[in-house]
C-alpha positions in Angstrom: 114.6 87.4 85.2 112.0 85.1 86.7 110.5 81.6 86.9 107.2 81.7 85.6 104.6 79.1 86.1 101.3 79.7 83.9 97.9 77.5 84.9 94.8 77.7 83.1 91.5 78.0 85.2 88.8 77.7 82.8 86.4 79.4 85.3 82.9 79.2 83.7 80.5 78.4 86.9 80.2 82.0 88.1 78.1 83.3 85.9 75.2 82.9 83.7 76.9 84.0 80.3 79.5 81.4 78.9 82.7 81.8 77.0 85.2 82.5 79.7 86.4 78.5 79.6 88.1 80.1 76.7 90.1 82.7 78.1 93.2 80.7 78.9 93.6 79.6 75.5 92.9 82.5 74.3 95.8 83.5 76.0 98.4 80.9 74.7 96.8 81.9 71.2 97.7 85.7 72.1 101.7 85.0 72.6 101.5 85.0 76.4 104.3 82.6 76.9 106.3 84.0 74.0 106.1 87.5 75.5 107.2 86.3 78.1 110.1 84.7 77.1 111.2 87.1 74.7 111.8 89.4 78.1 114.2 86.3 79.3 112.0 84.8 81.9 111.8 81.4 82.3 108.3 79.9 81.7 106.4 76.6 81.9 102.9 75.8 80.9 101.5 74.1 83.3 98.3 73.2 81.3 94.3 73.4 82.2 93.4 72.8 85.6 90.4 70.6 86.3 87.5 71.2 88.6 87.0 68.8 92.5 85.6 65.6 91.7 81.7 66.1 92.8 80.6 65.2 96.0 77.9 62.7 96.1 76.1 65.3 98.6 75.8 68.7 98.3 73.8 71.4 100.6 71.0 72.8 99.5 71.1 76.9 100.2 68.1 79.2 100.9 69.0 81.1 98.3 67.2 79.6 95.5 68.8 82.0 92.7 72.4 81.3 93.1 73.7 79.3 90.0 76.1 76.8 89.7 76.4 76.1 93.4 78.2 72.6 94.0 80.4 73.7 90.4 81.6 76.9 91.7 82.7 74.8 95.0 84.5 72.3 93.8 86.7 74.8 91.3 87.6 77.1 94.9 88.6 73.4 96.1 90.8 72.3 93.2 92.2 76.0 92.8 93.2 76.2 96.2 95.0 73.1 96.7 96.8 74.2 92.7 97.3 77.5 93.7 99.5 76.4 97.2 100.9 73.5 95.0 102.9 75.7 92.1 103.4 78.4 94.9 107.5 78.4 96.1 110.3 81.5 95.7 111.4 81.0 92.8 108.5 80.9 90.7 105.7 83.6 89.7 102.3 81.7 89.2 100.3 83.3 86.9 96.6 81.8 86.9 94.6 82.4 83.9 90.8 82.2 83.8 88.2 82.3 83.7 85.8 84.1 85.4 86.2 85.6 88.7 85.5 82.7 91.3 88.4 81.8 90.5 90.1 84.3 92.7 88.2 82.8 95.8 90.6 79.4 95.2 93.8 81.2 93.8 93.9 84.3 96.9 92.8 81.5 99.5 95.5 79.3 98.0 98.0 81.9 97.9 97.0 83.4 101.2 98.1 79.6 102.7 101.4 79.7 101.4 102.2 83.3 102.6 101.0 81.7 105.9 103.3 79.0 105.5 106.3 80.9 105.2 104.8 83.3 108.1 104.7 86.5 105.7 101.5 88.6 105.3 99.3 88.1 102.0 98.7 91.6 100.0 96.2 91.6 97.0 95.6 94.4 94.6 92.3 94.0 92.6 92.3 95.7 89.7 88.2 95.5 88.6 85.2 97.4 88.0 83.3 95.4 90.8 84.0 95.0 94.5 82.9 91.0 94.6 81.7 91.6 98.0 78.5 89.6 97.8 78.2 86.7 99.9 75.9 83.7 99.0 72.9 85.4 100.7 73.1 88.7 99.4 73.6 87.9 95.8 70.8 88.6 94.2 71.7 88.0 90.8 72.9 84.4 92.0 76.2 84.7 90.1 79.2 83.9 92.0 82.1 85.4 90.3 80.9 88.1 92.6 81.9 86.3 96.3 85.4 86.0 95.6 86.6 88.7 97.9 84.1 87.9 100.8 85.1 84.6 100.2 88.8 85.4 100.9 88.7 87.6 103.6 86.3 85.2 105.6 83.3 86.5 105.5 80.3 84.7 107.1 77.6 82.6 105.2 80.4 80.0 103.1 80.4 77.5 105.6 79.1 74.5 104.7 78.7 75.4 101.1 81.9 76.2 100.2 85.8 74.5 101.1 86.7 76.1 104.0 89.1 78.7 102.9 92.8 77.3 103.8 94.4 80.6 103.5 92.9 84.5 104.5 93.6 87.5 103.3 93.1 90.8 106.1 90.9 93.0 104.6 93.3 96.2 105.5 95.6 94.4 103.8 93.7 95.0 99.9 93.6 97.8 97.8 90.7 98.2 95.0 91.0 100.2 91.7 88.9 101.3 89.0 85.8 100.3 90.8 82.8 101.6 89.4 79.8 99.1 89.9 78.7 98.2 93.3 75.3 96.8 94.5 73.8 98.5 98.0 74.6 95.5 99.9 78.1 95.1 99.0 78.3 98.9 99.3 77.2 98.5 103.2 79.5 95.6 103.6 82.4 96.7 102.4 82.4 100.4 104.0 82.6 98.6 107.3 85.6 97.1 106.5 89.1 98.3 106.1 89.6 97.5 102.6 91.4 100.7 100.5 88.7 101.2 97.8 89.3 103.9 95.1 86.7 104.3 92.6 87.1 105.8 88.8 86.3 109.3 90.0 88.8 109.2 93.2 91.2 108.0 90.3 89.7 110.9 87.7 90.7 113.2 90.7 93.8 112.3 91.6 95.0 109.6 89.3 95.9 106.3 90.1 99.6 106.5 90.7 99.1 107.8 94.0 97.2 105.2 95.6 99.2 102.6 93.8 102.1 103.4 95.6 101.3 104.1 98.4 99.4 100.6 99.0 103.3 99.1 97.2 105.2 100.7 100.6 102.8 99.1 102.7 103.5 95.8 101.0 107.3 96.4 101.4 107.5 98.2 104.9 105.6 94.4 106.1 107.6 92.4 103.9 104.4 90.7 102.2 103.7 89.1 99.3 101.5 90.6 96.3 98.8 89.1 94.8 98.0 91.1 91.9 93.8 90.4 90.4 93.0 91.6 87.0 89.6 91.8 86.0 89.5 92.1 81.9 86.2 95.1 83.0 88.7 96.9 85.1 89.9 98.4 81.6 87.7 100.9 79.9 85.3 98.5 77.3 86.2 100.1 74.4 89.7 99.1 74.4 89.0 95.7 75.8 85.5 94.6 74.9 85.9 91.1 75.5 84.0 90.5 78.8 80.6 89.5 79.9 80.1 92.8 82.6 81.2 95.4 80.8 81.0 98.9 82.7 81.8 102.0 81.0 84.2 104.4 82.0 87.2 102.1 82.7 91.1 102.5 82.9 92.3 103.9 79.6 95.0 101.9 77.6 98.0 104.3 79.6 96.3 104.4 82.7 96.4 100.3 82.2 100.1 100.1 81.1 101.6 103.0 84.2 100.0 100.2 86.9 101.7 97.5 85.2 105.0 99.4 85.0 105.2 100.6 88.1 104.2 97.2 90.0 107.4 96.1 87.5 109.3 98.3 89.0 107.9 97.8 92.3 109.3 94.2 91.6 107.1 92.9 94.6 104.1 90.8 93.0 104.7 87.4 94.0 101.4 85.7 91.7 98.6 86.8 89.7 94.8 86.1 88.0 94.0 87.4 84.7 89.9 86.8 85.1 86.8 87.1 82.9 88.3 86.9 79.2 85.3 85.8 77.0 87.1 85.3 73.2 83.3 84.8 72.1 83.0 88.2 72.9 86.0 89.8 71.6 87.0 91.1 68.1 89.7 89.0 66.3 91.7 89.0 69.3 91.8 92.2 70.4 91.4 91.9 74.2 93.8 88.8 74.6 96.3 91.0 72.6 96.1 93.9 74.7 95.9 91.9 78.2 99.4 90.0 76.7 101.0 93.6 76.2 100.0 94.5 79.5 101.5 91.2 81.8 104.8 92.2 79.4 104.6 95.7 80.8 104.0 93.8 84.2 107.4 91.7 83.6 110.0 94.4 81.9 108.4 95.5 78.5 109.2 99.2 78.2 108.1 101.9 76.3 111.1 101.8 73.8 110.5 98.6 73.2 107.2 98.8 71.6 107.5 99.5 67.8 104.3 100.6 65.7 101.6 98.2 64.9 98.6 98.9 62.1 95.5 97.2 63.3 
């Protein structure tokens, strides 16, 4: 049984359409901490985080569409301090947002402690997008789409942006169910080493495959897993409570076998749940579904699931 911490990151800087501030509450709502303490895991509610105080002077960037700018900044700076903060071996930190800048300040956070104890920092993004852009080649100006260029220390934050405390090697993160990336990020991120696997690798071959195979790389180096759910890496008409929906997504069982067998990996050390709008959901349906799938992540089986009407 674990120690589980829960912090809420109402994220809602990232992007231009509101409602993810919701998310974490939507969460409590949903039964997460009663799921998981019906499995027999400890858990403690850590509350809402709040964003950095604002800085009295902020840089102006040449990119006139980004939105948000000094906001976004000052929630990687309060996240990353949080994240390192509730970070120790005997507790799982489960950070729920928000949108997806949040990851920039969780990962980076994370990323410091596995430094700390002198391990190496895995993450698995689970997400339809690659959030490659950096804050010159976004040209939608939404930044829940830098976390990942952000993390792995890409150029062009300086001076904008905290300097990230912790980084994550790019060889050591694994993509799946990606299915929307812009040209630029696509050129970026093909000279990197990061494992991506798209919906029709995983249409292919399925996604056990590269799941495991990325889990005995985090064993054989002893790491520690930093697991990234995006609420668009599932298939929108199971989950349609998110502002980027992408068709063609992970299918409820497709959804459930990741989250059982990173269970039964029994190696991810923290976690995001990212970019649950409740204003865009139907009486609870995705925060219901995103609850069922953390249990399957901490010990929920398959006999254990009676039938439900809906």
């Amino acid at each position: 049984m674990r120690s589980i911490t829960l912090l809420g990151a109402p994220v809602d800087s990232g992007k231009a359409r509101q409602g993810c501030l919701m998310g974490p509450d939507a969460l409590r709502v949903a039964g997460l901490e009663r799921a998981l303490r019906d499995l027999g895991h400890k858990v403690h509610d850590h509350g809402n985080l709040a964003p950095s105080p604002k800085t009295s002077e902020h840089a102006i960037h040449p990119n006139s569409l980004l939105k948000n700018l000094e906001d976004c900044a000052n929630w990687v700076a309060a996240l990353q301090d949080a994240a390192f903060e509730i970070c120790d071996d005997t507790r799982t930190p489960i950070f729920m947002g928000g949108d997806h800048l949040m990851s920039a300040g969780t990962v980076s956070g994370v990323a410091n402690y596995a430094q700390a104890l002198g391990q190496e920092q895995f993450v698995l993004w689970l997400d339809a997008h690659t959030d490659f852009h950096t804050l010159s080649s976004t040209d939608s100006g939404n930044l829940h789409g830098t976390p990942v260029a952000f993390f792995t220390g890409q150029d062009g934050f300086k001076g904008y942006f905290p300097t990230p405390k912790g980084l994550v090697k790019p060889e050591n993160i694994c993509m799946l169910g990606i299915r929307s990336v812009d040209a630029s990020e696509n050129a970026n991120i093909t000279e990197t080493a990061i494992d991506v696997h798209d919906m029709r690798a995983i249409d292919e071959g399925g996604i056990a495959t590269p799941l495991r195979n990325f889990l005995s790389r985090v064993r054989a180096a002893n790491g520690r897993l930093h697991l990234s759910f995006d609420v668009d890496f599932l298939d929108p008409s199971i989950a349609p409570a998110v502002g980027t929906t992408v068709p063609g997504g992970a299918t409820f069982r497709e959804a459930h076998l990741v989250m059982e067998i990173l269970h039964d990996s029994d190696l991810v050390t923290s976690m995001d749940i990212a970019e649950l709008n409740p204003f865009l959901d139907e009486r609870g349906r995705t925060a219901k579904l995103i609850v069922d799938l953390i249990a399957s992540l901490f010990g929920k089986r398959v006999m254990d699931r009676p039938t439900r009407s809906f």
